[in-house]
mmJSON file of the N, C-alpha and C atoms, coordinates in Angstrom:
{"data_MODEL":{"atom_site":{
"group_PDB":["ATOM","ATOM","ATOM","ATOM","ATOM","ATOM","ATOM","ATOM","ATOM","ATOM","ATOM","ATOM","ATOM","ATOM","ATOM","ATOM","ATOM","ATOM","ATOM","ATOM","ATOM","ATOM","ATOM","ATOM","ATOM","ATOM","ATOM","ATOM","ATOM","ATOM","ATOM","ATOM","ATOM","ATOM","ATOM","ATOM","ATOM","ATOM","ATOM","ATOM","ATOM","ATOM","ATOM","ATOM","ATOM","ATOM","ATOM","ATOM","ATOM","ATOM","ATOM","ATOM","ATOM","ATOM","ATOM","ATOM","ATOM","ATOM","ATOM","ATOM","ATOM","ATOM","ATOM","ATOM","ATOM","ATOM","ATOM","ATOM","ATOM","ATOM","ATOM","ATOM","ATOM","ATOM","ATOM","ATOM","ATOM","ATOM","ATOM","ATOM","ATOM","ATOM","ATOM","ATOM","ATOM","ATOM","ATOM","ATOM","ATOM","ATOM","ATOM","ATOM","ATOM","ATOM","ATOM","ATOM","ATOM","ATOM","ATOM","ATOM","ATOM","ATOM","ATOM","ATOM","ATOM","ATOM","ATOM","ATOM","ATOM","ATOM","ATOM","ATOM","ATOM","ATOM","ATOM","ATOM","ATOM","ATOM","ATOM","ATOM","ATOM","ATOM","ATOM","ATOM","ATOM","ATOM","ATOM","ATOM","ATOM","ATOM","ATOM","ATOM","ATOM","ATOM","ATOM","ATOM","ATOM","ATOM","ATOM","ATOM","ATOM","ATOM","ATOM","ATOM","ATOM","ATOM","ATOM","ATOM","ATOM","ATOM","ATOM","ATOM","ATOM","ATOM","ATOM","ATOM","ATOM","ATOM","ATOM","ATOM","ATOM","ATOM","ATOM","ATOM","ATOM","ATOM","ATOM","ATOM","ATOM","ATOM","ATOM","ATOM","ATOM","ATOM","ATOM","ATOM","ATOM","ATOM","ATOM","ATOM","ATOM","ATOM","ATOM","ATOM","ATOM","ATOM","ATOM","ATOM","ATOM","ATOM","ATOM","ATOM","ATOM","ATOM","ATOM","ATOM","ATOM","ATOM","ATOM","ATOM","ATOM","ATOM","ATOM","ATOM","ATOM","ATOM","ATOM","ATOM","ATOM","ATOM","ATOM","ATOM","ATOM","ATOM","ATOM","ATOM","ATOM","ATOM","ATOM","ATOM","ATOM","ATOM","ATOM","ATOM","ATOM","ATOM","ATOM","ATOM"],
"id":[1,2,3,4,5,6,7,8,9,10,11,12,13,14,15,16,17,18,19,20,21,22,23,24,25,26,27,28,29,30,31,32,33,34,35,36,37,38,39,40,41,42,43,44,45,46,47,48,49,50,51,52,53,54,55,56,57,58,59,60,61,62,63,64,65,66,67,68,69,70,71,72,73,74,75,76,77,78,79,80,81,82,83,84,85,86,87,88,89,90,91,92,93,94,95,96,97,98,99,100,101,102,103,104,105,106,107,108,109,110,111,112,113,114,115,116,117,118,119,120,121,122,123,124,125,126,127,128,129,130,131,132,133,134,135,136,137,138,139,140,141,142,143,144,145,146,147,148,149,150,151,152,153,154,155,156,157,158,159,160,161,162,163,164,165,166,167,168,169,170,171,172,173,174,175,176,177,178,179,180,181,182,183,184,185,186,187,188,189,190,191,192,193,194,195,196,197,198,199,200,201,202,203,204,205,206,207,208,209,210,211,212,213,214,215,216,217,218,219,220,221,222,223,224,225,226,227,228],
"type_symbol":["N","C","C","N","C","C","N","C","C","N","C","C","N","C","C","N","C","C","N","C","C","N","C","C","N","C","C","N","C","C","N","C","C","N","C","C","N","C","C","N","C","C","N","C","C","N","C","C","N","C","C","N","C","C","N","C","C","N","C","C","N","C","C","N","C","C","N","C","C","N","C","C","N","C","C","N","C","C","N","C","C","N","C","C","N","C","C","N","C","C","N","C","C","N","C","C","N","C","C","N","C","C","N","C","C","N","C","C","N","C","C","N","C","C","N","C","C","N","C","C","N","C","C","N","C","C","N","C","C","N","C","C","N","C","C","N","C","C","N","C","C","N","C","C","N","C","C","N","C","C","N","C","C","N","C","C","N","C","C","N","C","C","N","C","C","N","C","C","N","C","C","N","C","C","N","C","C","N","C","C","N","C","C","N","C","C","N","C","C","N","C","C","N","C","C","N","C","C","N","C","C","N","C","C","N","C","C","N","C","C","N","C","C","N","C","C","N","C","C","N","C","C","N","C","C","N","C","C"],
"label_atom_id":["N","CA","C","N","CA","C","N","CA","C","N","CA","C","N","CA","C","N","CA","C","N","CA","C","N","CA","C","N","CA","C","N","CA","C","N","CA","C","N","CA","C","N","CA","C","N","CA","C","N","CA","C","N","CA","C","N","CA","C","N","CA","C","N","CA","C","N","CA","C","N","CA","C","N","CA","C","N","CA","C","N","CA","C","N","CA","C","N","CA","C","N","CA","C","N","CA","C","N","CA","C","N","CA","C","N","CA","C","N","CA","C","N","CA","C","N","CA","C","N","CA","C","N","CA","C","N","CA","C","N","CA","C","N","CA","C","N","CA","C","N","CA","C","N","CA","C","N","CA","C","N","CA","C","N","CA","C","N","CA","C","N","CA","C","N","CA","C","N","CA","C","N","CA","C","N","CA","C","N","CA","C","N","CA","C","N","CA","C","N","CA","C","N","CA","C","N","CA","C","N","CA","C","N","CA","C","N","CA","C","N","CA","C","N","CA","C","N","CA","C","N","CA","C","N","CA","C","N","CA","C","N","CA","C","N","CA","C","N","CA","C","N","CA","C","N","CA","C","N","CA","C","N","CA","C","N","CA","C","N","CA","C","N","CA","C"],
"label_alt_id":[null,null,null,null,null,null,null,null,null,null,null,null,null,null,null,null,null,null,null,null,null,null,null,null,null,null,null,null,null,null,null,null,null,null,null,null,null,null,null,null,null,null,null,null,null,null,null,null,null,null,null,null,null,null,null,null,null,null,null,null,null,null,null,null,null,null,null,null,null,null,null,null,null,null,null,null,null,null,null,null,null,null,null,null,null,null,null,null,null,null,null,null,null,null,null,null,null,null,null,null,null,null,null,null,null,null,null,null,null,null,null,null,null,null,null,null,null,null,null,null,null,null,null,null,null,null,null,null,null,null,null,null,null,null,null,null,null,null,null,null,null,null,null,null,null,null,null,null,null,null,null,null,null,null,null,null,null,null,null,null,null,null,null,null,null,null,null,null,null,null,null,null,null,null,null,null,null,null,null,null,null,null,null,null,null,null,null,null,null,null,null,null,null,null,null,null,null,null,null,null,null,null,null,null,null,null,null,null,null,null,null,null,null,null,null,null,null,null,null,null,null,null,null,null,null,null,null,null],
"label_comp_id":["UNK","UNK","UNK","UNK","UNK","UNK","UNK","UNK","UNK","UNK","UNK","UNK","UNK","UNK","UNK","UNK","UNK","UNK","UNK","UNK","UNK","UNK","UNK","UNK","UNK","UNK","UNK","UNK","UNK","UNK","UNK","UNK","UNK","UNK","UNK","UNK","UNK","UNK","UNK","UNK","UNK","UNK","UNK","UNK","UNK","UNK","UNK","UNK","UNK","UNK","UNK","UNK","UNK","UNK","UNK","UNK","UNK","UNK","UNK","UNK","UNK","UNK","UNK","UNK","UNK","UNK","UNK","UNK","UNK","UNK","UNK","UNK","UNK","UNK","UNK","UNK","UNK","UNK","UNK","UNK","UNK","UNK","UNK","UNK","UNK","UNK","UNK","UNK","UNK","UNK","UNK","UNK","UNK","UNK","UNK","UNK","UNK","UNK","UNK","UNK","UNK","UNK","UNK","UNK","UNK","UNK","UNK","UNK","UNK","UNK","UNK","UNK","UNK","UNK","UNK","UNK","UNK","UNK","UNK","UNK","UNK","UNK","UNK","UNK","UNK","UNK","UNK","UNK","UNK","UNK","UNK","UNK","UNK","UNK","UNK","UNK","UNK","UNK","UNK","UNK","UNK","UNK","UNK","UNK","UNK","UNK","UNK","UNK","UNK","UNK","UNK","UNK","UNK","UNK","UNK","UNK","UNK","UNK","UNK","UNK","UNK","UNK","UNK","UNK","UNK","UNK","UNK","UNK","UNK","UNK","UNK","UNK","UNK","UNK","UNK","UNK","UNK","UNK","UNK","UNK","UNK","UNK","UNK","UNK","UNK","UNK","UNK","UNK","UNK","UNK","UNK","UNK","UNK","UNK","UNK","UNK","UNK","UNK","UNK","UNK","UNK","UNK","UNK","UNK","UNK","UNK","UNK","UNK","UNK","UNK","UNK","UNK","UNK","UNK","UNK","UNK","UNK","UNK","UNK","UNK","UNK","UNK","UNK","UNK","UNK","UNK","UNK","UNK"],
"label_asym_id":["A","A","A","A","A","A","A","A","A","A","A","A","A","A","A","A","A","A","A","A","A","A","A","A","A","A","A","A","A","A","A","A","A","A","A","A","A","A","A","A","A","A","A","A","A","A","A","A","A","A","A","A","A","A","A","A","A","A","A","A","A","A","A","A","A","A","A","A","A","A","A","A","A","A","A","A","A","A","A","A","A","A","A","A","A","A","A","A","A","A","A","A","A","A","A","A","A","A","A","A","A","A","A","A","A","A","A","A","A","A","A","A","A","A","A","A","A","A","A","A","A","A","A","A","A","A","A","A","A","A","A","A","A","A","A","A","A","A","A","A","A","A","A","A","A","A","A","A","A","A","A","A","A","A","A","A","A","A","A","A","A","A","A","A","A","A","A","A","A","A","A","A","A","A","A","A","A","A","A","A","A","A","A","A","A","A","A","A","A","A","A","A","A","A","A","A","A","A","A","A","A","A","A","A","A","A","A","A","A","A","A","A","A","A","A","A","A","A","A","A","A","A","A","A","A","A","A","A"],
"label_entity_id":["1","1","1","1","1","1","1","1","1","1","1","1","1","1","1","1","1","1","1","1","1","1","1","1","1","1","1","1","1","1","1","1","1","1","1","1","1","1","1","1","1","1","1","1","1","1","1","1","1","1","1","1","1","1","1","1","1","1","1","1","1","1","1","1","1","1","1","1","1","1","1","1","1","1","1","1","1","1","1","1","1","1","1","1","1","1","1","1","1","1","1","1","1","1","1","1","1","1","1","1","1","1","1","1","1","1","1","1","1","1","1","1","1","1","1","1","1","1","1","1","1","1","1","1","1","1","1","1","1","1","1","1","1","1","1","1","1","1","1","1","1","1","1","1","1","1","1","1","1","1","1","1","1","1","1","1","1","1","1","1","1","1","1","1","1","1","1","1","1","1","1","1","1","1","1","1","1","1","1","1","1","1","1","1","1","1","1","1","1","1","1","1","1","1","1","1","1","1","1","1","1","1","1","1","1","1","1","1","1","1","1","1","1","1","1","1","1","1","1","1","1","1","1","1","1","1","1","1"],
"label_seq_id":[1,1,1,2,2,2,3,3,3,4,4,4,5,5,5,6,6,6,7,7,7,8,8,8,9,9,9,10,10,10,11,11,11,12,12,12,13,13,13,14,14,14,15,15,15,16,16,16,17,17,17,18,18,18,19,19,19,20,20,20,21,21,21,22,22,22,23,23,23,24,24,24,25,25,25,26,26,26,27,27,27,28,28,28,29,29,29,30,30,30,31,31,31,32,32,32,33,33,33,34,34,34,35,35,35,36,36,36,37,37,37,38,38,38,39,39,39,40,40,40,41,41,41,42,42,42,43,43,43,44,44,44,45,45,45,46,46,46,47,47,47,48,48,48,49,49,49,50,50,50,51,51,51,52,52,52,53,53,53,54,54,54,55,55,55,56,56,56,57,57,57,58,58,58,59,59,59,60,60,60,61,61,61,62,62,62,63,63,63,64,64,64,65,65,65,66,66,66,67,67,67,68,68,68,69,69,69,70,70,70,71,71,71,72,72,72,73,73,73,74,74,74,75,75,75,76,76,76],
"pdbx_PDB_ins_code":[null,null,null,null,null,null,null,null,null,null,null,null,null,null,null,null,null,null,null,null,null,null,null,null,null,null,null,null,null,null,null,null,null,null,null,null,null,null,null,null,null,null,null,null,null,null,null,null,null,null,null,null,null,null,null,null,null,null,null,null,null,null,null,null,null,null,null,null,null,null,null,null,null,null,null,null,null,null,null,null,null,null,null,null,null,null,null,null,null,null,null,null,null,null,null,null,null,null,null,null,null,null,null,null,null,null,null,null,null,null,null,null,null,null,null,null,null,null,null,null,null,null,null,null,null,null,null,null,null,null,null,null,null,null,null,null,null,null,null,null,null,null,null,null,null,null,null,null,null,null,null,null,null,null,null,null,null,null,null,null,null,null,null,null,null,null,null,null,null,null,null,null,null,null,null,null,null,null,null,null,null,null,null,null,null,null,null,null,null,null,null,null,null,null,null,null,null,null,null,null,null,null,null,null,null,null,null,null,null,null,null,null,null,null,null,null,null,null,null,null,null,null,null,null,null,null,null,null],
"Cartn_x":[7.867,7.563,8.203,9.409,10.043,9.499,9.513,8.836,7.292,6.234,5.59,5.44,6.261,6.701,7.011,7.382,8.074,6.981,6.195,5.122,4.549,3.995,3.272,3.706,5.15,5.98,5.608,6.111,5.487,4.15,3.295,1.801,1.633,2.302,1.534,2.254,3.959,4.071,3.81,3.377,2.813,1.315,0.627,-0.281,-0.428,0.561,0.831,1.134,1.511,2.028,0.857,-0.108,-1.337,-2.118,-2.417,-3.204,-2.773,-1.741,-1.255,-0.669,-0.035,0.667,-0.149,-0.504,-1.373,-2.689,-3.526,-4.502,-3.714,-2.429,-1.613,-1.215,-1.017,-0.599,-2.011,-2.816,-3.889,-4.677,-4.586,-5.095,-4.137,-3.073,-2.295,-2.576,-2.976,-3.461,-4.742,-5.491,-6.957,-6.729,-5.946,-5.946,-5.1,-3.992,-3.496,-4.661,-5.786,-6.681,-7.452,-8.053,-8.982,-8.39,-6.748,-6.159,-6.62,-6.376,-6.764,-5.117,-3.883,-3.028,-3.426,-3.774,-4.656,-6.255,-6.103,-7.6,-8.957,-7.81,-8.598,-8.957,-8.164,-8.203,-9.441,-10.073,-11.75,-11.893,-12.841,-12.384,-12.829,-13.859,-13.487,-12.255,-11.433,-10.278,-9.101,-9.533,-8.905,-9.308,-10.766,-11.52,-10.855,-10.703,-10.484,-8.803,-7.628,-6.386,-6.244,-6.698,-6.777,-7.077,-8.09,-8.588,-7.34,-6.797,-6.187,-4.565,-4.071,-3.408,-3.773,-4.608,-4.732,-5.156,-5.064,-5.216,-3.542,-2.945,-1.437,-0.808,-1.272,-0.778,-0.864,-2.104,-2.583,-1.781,-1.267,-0.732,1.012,1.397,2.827,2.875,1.918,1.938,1.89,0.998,0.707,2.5,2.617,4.166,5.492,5.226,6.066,5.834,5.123,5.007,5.402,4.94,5.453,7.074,7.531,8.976,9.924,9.099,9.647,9.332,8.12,8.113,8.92,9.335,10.472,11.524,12.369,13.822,14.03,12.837,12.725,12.506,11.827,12.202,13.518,14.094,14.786,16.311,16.109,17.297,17.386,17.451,16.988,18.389],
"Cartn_y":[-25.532,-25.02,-23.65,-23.546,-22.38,-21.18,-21.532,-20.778,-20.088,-20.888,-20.206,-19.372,-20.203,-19.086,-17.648,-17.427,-16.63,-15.858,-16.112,-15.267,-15.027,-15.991,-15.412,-14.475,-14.424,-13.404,-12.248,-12.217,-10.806,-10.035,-10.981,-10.755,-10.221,-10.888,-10.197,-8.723,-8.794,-7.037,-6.025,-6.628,-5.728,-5.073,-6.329,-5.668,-5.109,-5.114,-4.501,-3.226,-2.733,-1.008,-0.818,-1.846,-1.468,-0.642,-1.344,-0.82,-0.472,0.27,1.118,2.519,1.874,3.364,4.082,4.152,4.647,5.24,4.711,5.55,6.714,6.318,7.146,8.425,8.13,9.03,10.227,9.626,10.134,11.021,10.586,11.333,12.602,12.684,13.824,14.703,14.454,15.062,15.931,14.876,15.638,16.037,16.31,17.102,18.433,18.47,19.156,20.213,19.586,20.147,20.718,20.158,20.509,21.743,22.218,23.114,24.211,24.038,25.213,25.44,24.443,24.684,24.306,23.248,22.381,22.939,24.159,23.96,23.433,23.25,22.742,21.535,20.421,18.955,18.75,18.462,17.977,16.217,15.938,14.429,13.671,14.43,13.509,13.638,14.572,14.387,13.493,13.196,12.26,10.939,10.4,9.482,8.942,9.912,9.262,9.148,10.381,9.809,8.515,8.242,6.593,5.649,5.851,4.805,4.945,5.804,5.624,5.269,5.333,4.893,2.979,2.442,1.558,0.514,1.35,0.594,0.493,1.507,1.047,0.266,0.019,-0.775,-2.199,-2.543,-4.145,-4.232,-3.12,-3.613,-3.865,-2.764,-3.125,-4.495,-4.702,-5.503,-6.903,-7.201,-8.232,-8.349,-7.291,-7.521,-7.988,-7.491,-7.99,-9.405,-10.052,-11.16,-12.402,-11.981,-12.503,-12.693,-11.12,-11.263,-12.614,-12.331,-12.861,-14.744,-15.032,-16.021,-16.669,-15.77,-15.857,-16.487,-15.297,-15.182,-16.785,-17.202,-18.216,-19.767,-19.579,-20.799,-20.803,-19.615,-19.658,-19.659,-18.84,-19.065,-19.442,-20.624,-21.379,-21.162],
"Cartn_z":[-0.173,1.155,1.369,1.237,1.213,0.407,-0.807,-1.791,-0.972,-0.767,0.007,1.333,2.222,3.302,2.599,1.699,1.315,0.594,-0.046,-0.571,0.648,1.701,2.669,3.472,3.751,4.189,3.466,2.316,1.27,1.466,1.557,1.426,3.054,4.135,5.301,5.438,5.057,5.577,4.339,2.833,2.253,2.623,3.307,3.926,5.265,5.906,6.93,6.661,5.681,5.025,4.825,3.898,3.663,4.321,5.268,6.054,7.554,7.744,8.953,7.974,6.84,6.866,5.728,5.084,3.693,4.396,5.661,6.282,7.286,7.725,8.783,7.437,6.544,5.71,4.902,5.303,4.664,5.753,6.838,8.178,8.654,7.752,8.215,7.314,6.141,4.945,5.494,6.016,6.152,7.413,8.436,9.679,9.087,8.574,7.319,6.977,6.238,5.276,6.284,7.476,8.692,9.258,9.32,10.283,8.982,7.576,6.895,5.804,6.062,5.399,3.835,3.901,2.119,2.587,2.067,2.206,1.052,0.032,-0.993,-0.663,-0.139,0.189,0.978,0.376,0.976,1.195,2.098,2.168,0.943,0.199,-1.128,-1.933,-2.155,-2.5,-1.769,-0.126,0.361,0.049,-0.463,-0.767,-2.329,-3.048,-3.905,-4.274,-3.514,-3.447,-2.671,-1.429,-1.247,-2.533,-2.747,-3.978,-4.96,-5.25,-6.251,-5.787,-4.641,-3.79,-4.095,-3.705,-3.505,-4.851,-5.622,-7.004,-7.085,-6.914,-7.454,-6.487,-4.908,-4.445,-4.409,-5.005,-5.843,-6.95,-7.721,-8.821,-8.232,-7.531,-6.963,-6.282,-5.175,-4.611,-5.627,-6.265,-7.567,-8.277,-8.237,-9.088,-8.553,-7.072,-6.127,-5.77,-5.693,-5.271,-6.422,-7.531,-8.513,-8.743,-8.379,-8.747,-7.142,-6.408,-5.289,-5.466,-5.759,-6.568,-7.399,-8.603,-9.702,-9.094,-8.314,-7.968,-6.648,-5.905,-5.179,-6.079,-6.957,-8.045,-8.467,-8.98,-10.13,-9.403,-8.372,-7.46,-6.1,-5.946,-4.611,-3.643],
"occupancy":[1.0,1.0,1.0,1.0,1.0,1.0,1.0,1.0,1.0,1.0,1.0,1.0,1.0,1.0,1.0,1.0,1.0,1.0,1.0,1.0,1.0,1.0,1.0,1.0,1.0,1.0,1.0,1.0,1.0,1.0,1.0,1.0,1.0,1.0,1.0,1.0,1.0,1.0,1.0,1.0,1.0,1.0,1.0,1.0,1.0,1.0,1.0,1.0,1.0,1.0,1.0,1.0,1.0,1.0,1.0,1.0,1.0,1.0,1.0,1.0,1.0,1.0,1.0,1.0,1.0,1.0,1.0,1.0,1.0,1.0,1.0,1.0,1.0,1.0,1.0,1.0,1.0,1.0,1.0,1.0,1.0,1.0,1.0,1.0,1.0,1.0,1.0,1.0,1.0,1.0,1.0,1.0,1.0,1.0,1.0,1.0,1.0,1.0,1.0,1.0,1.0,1.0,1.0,1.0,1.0,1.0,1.0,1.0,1.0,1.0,1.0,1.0,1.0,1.0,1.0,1.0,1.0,1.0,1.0,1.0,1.0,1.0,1.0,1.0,1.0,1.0,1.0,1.0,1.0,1.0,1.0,1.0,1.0,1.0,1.0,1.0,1.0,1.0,1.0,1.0,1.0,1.0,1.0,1.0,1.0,1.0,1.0,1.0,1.0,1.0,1.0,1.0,1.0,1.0,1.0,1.0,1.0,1.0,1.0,1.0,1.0,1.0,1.0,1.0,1.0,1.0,1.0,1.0,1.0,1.0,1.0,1.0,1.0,1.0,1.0,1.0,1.0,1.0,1.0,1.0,1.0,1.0,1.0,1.0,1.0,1.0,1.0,1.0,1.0,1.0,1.0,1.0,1.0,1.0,1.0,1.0,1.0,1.0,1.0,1.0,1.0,1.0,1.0,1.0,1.0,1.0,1.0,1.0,1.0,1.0,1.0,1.0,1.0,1.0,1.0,1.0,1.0,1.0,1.0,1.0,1.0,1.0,1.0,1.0,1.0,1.0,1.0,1.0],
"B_iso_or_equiv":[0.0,0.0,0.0,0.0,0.0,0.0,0.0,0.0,0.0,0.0,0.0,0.0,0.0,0.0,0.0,0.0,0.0,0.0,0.0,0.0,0.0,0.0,0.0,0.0,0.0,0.0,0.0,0.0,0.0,0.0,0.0,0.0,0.0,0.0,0.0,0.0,0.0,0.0,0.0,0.0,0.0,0.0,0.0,0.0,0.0,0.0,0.0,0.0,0.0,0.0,0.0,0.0,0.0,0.0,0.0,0.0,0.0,0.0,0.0,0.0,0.0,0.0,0.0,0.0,0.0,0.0,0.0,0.0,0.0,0.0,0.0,0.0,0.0,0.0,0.0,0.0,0.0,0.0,0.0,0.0,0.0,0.0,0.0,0.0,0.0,0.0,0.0,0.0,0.0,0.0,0.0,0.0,0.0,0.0,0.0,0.0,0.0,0.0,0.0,0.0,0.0,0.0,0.0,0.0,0.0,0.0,0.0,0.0,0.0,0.0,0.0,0.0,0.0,0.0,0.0,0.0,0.0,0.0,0.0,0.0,0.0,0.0,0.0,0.0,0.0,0.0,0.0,0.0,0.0,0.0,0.0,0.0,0.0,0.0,0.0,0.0,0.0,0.0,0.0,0.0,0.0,0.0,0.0,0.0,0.0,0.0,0.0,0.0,0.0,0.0,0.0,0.0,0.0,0.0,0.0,0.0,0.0,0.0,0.0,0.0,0.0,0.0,0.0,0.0,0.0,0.0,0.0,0.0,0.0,0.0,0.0,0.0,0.0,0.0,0.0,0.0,0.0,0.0,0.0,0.0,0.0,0.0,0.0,0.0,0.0,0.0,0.0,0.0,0.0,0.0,0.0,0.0,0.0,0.0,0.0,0.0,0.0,0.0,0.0,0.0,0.0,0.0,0.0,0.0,0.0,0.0,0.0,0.0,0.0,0.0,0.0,0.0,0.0,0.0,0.0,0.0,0.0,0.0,0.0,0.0,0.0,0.0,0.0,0.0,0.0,0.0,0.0,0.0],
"pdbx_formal_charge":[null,null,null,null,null,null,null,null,null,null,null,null,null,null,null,null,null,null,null,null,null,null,null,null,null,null,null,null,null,null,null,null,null,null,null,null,null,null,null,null,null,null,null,null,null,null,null,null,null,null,null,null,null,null,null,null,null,null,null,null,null,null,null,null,null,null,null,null,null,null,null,null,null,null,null,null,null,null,null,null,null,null,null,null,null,null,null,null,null,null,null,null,null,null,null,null,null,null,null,null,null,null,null,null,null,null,null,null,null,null,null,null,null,null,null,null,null,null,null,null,null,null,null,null,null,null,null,null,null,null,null,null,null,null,null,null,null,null,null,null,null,null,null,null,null,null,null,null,null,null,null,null,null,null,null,null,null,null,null,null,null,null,null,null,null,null,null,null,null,null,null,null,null,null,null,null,null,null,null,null,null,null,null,null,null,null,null,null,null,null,null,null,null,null,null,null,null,null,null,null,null,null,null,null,null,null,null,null,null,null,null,null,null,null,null,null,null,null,null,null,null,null,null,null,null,null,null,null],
"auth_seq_id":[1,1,1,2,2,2,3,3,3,4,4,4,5,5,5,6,6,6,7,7,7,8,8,8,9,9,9,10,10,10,11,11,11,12,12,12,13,13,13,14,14,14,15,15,15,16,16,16,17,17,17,18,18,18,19,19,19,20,20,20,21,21,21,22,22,22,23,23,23,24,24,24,25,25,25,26,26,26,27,27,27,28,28,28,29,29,29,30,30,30,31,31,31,32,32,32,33,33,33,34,34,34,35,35,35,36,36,36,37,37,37,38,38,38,39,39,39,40,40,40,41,41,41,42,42,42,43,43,43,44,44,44,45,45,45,46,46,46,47,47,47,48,48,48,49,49,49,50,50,50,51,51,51,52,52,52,53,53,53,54,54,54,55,55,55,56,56,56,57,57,57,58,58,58,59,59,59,60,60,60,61,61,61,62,62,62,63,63,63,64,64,64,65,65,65,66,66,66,67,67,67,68,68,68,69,69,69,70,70,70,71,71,71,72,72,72,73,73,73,74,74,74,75,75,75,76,76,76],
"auth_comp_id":["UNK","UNK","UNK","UNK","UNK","UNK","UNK","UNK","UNK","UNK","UNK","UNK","UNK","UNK","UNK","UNK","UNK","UNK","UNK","UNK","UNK","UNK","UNK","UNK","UNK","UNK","UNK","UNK","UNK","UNK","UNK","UNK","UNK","UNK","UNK","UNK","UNK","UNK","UNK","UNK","UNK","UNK","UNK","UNK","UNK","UNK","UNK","UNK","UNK","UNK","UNK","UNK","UNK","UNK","UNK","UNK","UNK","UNK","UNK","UNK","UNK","UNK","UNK","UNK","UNK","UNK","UNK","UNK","UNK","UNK","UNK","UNK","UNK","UNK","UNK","UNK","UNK","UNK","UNK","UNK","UNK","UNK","UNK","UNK","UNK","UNK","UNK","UNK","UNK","UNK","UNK","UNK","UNK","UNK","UNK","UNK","UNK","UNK","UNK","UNK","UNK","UNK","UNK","UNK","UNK","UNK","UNK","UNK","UNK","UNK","UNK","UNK","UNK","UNK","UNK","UNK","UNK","UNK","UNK","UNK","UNK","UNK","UNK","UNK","UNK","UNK","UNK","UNK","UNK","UNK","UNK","UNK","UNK","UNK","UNK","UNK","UNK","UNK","UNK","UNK","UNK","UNK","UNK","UNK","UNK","UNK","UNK","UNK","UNK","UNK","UNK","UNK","UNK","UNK","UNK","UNK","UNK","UNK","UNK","UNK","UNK","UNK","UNK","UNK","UNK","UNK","UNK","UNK","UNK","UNK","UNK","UNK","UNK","UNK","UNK","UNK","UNK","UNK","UNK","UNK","UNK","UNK","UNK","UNK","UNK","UNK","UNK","UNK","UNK","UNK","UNK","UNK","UNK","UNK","UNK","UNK","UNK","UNK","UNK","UNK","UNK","UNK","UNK","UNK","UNK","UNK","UNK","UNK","UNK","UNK","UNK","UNK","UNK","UNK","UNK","UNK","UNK","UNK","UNK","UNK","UNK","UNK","UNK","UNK","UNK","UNK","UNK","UNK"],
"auth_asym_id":["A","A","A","A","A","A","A","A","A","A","A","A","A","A","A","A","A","A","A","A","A","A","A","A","A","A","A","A","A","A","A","A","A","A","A","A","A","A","A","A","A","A","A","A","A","A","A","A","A","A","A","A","A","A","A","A","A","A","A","A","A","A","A","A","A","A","A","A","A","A","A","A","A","A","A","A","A","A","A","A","A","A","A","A","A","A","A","A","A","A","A","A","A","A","A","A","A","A","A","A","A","A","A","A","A","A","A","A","A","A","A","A","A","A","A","A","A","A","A","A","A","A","A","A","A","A","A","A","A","A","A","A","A","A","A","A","A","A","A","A","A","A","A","A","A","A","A","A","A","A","A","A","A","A","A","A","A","A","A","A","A","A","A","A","A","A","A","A","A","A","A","A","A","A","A","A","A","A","A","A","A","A","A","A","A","A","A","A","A","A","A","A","A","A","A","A","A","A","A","A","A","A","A","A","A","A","A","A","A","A","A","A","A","A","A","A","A","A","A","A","A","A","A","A","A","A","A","A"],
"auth_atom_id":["N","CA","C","N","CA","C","N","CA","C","N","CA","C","N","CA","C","N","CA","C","N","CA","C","N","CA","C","N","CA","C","N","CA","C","N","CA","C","N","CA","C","N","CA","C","N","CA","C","N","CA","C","N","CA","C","N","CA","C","N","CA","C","N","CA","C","N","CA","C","N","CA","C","N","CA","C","N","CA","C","N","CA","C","N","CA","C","N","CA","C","N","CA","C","N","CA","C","N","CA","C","N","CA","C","N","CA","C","N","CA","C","N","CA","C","N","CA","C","N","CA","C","N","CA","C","N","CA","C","N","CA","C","N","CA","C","N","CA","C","N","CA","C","N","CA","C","N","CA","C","N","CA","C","N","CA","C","N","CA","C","N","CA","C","N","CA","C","N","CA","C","N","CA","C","N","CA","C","N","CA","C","N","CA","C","N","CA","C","N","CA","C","N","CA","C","N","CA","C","N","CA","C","N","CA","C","N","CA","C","N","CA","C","N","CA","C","N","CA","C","N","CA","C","N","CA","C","N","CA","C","N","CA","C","N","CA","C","N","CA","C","N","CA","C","N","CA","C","N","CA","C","N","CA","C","N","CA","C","N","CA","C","N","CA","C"],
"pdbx_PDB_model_num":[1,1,1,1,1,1,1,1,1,1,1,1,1,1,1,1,1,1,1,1,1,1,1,1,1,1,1,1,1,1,1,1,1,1,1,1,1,1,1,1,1,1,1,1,1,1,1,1,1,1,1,1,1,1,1,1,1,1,1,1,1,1,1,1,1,1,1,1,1,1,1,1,1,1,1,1,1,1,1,1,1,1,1,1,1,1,1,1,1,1,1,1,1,1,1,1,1,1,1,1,1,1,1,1,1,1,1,1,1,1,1,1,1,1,1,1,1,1,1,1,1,1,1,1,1,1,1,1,1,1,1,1,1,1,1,1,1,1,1,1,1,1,1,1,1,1,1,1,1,1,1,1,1,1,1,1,1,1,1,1,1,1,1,1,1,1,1,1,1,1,1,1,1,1,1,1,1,1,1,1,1,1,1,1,1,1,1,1,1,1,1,1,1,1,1,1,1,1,1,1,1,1,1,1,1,1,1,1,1,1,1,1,1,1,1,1,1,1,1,1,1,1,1,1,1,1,1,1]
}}}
């Protein structure tokens, strides 16, 4: 029981960063890019730094949960 509280804990405020702070971070980029400071940063370059943002955050996230898993078996 514990053990899962505990992943579910993981899983809701990793996705809570998910998806508040990684679009908050990306909208400053492209207002950034809109004022003319990045003017290279086009929203497909914002399109695909998300995507690639969010591939490493499945894999962090995937790894984190595991380790939190681990350390909750292994050290109760």
């Amino acid at each position: 029981m514990k053990k899962w509280l505990l992943f579910f804990l993981t899983s809701y405020y990793l996705h809570f960063f998910f998806v508040s702070v990684f679009p908050y971070v990306l909208s400053v980029f492209y207002r950034l890019a809109s004022i003319g400071d990045l003017h290279w940063l086009t929203y497909h370059h914002v399109l695909a730094y998300y995507s690639h943002l969010v591939i490493h955050f499945l894999i962090a996230a995937y790894v984190l949960q595991l380790l939190v898993l681990h350390l909750v078996e292994y050290y109760p």
